[in-house]
C-alpha atoms as one frame of an Amber mdcrd trajectory, in Angstrom:
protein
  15.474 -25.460 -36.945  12.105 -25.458 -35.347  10.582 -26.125 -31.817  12.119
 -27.923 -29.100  15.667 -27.910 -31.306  15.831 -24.924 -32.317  15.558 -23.521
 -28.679  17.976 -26.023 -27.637  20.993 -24.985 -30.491  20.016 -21.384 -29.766
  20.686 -21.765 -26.116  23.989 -23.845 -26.597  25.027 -21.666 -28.973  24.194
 -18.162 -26.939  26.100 -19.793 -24.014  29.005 -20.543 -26.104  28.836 -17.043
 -27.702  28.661 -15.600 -24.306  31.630 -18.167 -23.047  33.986 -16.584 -25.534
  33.014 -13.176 -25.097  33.609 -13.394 -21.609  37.398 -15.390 -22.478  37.770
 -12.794 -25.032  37.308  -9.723 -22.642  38.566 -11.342 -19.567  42.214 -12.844
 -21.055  43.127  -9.798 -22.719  42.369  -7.562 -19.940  44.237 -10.020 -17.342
  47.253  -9.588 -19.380  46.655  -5.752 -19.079  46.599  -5.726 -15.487  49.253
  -8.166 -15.009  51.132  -6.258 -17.802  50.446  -2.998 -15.703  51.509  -4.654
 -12.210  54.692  -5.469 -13.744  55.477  -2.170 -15.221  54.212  -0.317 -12.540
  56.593  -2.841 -10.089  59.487  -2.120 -12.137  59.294   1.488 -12.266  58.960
   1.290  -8.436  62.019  -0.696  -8.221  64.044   1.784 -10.621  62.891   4.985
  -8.291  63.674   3.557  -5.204  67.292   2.334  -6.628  67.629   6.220  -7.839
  66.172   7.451  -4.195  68.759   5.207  -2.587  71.792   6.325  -4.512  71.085
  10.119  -3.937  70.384   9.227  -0.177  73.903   8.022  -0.190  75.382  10.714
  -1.460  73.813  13.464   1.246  75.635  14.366   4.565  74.640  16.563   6.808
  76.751  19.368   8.358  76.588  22.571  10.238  75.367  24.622   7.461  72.234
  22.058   6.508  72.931  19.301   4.121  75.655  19.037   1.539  74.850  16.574
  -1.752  77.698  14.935  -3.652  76.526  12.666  -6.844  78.803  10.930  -8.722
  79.490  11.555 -11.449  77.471   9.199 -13.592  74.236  10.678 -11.746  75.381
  14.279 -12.053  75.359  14.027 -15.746  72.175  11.296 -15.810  70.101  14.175
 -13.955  71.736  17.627 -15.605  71.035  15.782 -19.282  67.686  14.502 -18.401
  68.425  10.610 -19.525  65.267   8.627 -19.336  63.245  11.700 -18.114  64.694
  11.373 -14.590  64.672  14.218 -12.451  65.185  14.447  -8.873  64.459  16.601
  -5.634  65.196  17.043  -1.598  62.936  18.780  -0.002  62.564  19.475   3.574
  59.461  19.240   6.039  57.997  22.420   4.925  58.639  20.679   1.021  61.144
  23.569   0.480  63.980  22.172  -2.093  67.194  21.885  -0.782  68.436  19.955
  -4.319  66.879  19.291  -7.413  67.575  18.886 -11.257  64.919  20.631 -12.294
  65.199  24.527 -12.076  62.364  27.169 -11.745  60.175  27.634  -9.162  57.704
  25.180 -10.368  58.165  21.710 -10.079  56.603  18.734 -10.085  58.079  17.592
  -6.876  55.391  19.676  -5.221  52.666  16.686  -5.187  54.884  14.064  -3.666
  53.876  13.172   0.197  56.222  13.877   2.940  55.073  10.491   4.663  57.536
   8.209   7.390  57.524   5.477   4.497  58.157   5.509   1.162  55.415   6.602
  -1.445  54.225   7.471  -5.013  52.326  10.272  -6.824  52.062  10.855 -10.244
  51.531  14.755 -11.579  51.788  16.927 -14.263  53.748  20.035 -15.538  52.914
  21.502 -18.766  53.321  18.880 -21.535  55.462  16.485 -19.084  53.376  13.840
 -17.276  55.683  12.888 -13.697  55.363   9.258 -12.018  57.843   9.443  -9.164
  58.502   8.324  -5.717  59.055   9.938  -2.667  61.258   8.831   0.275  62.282
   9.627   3.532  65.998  10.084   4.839  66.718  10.680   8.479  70.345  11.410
   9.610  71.054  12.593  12.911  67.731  13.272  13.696  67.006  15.311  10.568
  64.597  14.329   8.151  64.576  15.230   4.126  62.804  13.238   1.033  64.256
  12.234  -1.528  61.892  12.894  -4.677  62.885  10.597  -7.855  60.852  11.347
 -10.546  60.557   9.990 -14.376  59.070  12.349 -17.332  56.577   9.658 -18.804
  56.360  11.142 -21.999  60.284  11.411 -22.505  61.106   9.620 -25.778  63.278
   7.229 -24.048  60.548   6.003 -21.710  58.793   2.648 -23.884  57.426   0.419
 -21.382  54.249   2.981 -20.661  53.664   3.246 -24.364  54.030  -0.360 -24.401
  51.329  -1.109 -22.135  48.854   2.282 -23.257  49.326   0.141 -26.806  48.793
  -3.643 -25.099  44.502  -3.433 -25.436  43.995  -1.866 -28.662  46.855  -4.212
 -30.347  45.418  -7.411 -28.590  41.687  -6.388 -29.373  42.685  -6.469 -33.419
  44.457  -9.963 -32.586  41.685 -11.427 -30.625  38.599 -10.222 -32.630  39.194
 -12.220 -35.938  40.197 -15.031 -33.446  36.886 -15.184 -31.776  35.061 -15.234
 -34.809  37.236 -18.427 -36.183  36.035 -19.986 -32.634  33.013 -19.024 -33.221
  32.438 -20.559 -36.640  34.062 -23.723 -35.567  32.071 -23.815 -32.539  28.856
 -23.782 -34.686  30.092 -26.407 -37.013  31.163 -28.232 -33.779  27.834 -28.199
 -32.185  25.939 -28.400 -35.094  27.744 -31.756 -36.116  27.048 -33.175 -32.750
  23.306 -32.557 -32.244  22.877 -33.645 -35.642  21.516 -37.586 -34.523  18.936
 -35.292 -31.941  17.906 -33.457 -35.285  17.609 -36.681 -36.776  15.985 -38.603
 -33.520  13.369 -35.805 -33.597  12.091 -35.728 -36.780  11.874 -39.191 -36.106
   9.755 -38.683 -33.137   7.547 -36.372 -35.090   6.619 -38.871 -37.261   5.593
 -41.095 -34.752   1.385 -41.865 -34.451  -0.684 -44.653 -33.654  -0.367 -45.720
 -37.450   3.934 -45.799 -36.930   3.836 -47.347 -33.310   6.519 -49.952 -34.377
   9.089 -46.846 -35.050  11.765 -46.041 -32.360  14.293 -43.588 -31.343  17.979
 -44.521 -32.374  19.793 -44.713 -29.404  23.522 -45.691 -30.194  24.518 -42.086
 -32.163  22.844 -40.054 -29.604  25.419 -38.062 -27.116  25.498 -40.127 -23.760
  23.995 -37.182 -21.943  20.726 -37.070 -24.461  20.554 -41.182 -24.771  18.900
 -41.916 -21.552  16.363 -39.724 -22.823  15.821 -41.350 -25.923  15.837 -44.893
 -24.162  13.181 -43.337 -22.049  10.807 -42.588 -24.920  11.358 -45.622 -26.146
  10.004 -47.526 -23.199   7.217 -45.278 -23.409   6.475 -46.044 -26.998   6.582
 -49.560 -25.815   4.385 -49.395 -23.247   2.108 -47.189 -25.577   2.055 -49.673
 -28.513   1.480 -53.367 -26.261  -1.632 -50.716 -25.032  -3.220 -50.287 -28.364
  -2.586 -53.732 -29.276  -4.534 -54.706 -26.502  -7.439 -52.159 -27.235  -7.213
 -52.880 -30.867  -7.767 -57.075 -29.922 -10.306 -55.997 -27.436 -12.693 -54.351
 -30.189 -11.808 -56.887 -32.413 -12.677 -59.414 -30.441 -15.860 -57.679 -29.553
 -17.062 -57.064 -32.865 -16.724 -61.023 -33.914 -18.404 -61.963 -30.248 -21.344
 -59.710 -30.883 -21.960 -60.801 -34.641 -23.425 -64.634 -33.668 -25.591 -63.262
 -31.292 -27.092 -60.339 -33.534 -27.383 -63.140 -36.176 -29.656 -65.154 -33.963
 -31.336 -62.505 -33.024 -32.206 -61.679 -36.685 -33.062 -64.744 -36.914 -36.149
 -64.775 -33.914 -36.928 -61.625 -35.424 -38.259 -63.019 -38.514 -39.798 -65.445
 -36.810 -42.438 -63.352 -34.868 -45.901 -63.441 -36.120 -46.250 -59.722 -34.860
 -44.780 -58.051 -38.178 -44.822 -54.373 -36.966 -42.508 -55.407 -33.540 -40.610
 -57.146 -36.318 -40.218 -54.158 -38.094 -38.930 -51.791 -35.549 -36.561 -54.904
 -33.815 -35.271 -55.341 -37.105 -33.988 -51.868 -37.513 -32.593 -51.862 -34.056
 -30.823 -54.857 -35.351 -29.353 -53.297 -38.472 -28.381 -50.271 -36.245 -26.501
 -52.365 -33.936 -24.819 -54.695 -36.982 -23.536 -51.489 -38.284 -21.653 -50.061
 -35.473 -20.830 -53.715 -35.264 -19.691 -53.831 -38.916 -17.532 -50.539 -38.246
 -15.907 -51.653 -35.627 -14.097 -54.795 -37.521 -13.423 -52.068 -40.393 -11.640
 -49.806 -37.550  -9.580 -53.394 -36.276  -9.036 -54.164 -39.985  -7.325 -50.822
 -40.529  -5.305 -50.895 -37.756  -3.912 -54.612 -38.013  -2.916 -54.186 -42.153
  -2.045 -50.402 -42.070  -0.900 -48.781 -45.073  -1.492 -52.058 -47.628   2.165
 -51.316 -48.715   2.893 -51.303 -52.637  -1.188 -51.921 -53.348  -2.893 -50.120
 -55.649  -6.776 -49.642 -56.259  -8.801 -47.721 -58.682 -10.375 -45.194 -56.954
 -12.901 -44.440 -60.097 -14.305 -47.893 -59.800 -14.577 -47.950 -55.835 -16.471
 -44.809 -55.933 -18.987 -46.583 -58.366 -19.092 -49.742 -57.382 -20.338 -47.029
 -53.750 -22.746 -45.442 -56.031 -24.368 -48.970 -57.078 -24.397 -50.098 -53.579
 -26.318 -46.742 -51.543 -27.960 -45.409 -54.522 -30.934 -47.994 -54.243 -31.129
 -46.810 -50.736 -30.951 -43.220 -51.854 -34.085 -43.446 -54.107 -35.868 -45.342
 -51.341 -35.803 -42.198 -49.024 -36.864 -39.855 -51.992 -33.125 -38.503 -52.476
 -30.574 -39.512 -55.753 -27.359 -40.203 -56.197 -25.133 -39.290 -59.118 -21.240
 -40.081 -60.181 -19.626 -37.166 -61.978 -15.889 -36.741 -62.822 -13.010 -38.559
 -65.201 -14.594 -42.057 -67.014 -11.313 -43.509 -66.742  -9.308 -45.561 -63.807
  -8.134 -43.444 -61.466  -5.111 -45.680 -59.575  -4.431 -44.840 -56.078  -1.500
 -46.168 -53.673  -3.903 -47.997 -51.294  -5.366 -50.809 -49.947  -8.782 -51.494
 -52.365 -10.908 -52.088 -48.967 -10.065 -49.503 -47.608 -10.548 -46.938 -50.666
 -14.122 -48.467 -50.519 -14.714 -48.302 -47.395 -13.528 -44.344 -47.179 -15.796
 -43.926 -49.766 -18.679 -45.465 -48.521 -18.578 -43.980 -45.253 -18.671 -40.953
 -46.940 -21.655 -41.497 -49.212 -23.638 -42.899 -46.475 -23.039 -39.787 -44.710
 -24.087 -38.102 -47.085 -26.991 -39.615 -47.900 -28.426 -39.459 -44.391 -27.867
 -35.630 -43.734 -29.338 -34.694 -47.308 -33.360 -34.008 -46.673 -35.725 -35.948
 -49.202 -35.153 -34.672 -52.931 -31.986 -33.812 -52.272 -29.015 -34.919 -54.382
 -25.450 -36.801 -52.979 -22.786 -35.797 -55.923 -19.621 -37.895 -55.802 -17.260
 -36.451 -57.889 -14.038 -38.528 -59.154 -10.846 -36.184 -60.093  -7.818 -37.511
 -62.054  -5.324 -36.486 -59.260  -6.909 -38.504 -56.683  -9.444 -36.967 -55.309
 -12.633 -37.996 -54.546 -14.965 -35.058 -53.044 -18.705 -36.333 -51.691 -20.842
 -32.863 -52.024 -24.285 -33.427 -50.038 -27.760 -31.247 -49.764 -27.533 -31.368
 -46.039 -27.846 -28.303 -43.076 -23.362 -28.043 -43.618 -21.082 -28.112 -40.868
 -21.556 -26.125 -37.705 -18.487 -24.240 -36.914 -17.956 -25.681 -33.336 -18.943
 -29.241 -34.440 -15.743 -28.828 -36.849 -13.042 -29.743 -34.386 -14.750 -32.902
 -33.297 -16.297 -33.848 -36.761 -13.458 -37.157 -36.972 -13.481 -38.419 -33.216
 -14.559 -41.438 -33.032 -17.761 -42.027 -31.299 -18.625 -38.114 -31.729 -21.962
 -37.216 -32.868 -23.861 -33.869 -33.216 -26.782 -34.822 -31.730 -26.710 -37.643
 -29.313 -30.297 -38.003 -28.735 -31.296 -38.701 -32.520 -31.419 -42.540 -33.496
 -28.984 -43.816 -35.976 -25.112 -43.270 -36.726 -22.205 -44.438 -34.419 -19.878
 -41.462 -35.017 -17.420 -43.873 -36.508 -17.656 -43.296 -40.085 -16.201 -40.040
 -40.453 -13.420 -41.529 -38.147 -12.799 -44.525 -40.849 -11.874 -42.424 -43.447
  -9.458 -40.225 -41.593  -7.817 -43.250 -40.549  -7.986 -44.753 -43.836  -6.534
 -41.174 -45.405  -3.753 -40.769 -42.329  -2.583 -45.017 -43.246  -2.031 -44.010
 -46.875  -0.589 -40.323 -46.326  -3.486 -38.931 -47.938  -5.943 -36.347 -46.300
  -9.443 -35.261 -45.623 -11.128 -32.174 -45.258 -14.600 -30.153 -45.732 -15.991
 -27.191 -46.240 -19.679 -25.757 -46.371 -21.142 -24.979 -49.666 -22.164 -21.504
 -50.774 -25.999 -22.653 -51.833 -26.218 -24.990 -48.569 -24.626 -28.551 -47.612
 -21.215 -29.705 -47.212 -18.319 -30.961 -49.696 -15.841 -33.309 -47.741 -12.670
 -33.843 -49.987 -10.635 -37.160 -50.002  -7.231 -37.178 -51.550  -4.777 -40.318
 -51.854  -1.735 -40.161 -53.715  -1.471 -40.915 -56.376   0.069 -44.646 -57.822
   2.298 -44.894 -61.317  -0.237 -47.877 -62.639  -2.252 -50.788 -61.947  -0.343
 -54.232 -60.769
């Protein structure tokens, strides 16, 4: 994909990349944490039940406290079911009870706070979570300390949730890359009419004003866009109608009055005014004459399935400007394949490419010079002159219409090099130059080529 789509499938992609990512990290770790709160909520609600039962069972008397489980918790505690263990400790955290004998214990972090809380500690290879809560009877105050060994076999809901992330992450991974693939084909499939409208777009010019975005396969958020350009293209083509009518029209008004004007020419008895009115004349009449070739282009375009013989145009050139040539002290010469050499194109124009070119020629090539126009059997014609070449900032501007070198020096319009580049762009051919080594310049015309003669 290049330019302006590329960037824009990139993007779409990216964001959807990014999108799933973010689903991908985000769902799995929501169910982590709301995996966790509900763990952590139910062993909260199992330590408290424990703390509440051993709460029951203390009494105080005159000697301190005295504890009587039942026995279901006697032997839950003494056998170490689930991991539980318990303590009561006083205000100074001395134990007055506790299932777990020696003098350490894990008891030893839990808070002696007015409400309940929770700690979580180690001893040795035992990691405690446990809870720690306060009993008041006749204005004495123990804790009750439940705690549960998290690493007792019987404990499964903390190795179910240390075993939630990695287990989801092998689930989700292959997942995302299914959504991802899809997602491409997805996208893909629906910016494939904005592929299509923009290679469309690209081939618009002013020879292909009459093409036109396709509107009706676009996606509704890219179609008012499209409809857009298209009133553009609209406005843009009724403009160079009216231009192209304009210099028509022009070029036909001027031609009567240059006509009579030859005409009074002629008749002056003054022969040398004559001479240099007449050539003012002729100077005029062929900007005129190039003009109606630039209108003719653009009304018939391309000439459709026509064919022309690009051998024969290139003499039938030669015949024409060669007199000319000789007059000025320079020759002419046609070199290349002796047979027909049939072109997809319009036969006026091919001559008219041609001649434009010759005539260039002819006038930068210095007296004694030679203009070589060379015929090749893949349909190319190359003009090769004896001229000063091609400055290399005059090459940018060298097929503008109108441009010239040198503005102040009489003759040339700056519209024949112009005429063949639109004759070579209306038959999707090309034209190009390059300086000689030993001096001048070789401009190259290539047409395609056409299966035979009609």
């Amino acid at each position: 994909m290049k330019p302006l789509f590329g960037s824009l499938l990139s993007r779409i992609l990216w964001l959807h990349v990014l999108a799933l990512a973010a689903t991908a990290v985000a769902a799995p770790l929501a169910a982590y944490l709301l995996l966790s709160s509900t763990t952590t909520g139910f062993q909260h609600r199992v330590l408290l039940n424990h703390a509440e039962r051993i709460a029951r069972a203390l009494t105080p008397d005159q000697a301190g406290w005295r504890l009587d489980l039942a026995p279901d918790l006697r032997a839950l505690y003494a056998q170490q079911y689930g991991g539980f263990a318990f303590a009561v400790v006083d205000a100074g955290g001395r134990p007055l009870f506790t299932s777990l004998p020696g003098a350490a214990a894990p008891y030893a972090e839990a808070r002696r706070a007015p409400g309940p809380t929770y700690f979580q500690t180690r001893l040795g290879q035992a990691d405690y979570y446990g809870a720690s809560v306060p009993e008041v009877r006749d204005g004495r105050r123990v804790w009750v300390v439940v705690m549960q060994n998290l690493r007792h076999p019987d404990v499964v809901v903390d190795d179910i949730v240390a075993g939630f992330l990695p287990r989801i992450a092998l689930l989700i991974a292959p997942v995302l890359l299914a959504l991802l693939a899809v997602d491409i084909l997805i996208v893909r499939r629906a910016l494939r009419p904005v592929v299509h409208a923009s290679e469309m777009a690209r081939d618009i010019d002013p020879a292909r004003m009459d093409r036109r975005l396709p509107v009706s396969d676009l996606p509704t958020e890219i179609a008012p866009l499209a409809t857009a350009v298209n009133q553009a293209l609209d406005r843009l083509e009724a403009g160079f109608r009216v231009q192209r009518a304009f210099t028509a029209d022009a070029a036909h008004e001027l031609r009567t009055p240059l006509t009579v004007l030859r005409m009074r020419i002629d008749a002056l008895l003054d022969d040398d005014a004559a001479a240099v009115l007449r050539a003012d004349v002729e100077s005029m009449a062929r900007v005129v004459g190039q003009l109606l070739e630039i209108a003719e282009l653009d009304d018939a375009g391309a000439g459709g399935d026509e064919v022309a013989d690009l051998r024969a145009a290139a003499l039938e050139v030669v015949s024409q400007i060669a007199p000319l040539a000789v007059g000025r002290g320079k020759s002419m010469a046609l070199t290349g394949v002796e047979a027909p050499v049939w072109v997809r194109a319009r036969a006026s124009a091919v001559h008219q490419a041609v001649r434009n070119l010759a005539e260039n020629a002819v006038h930068h090539t210095g007296p004694g010079g030679v203009v070589e126009v060379e015929i090749s059997a893949d349909g190319v014609v190359r003009v090769l002159d004896d001229g000063p070449g091609i400055a290399e900032d005059q090459a940018p501007h060298l097929f503008q219409r109108f441009w010239r070198a040198d503005r102040r020096k009489p003759g040339g319009s700056g519209l024949g090099l112009s005429i063949v580049a639109r004759v070579a762009a209306a038959h999707g051919g090309a034209v190009s130059f390059e300086n000689r080594q030993g001096g001048g310049a070789a401009f190259t015309l290539t047409l395609p080529l056409a299966p035979a003669a009609d």
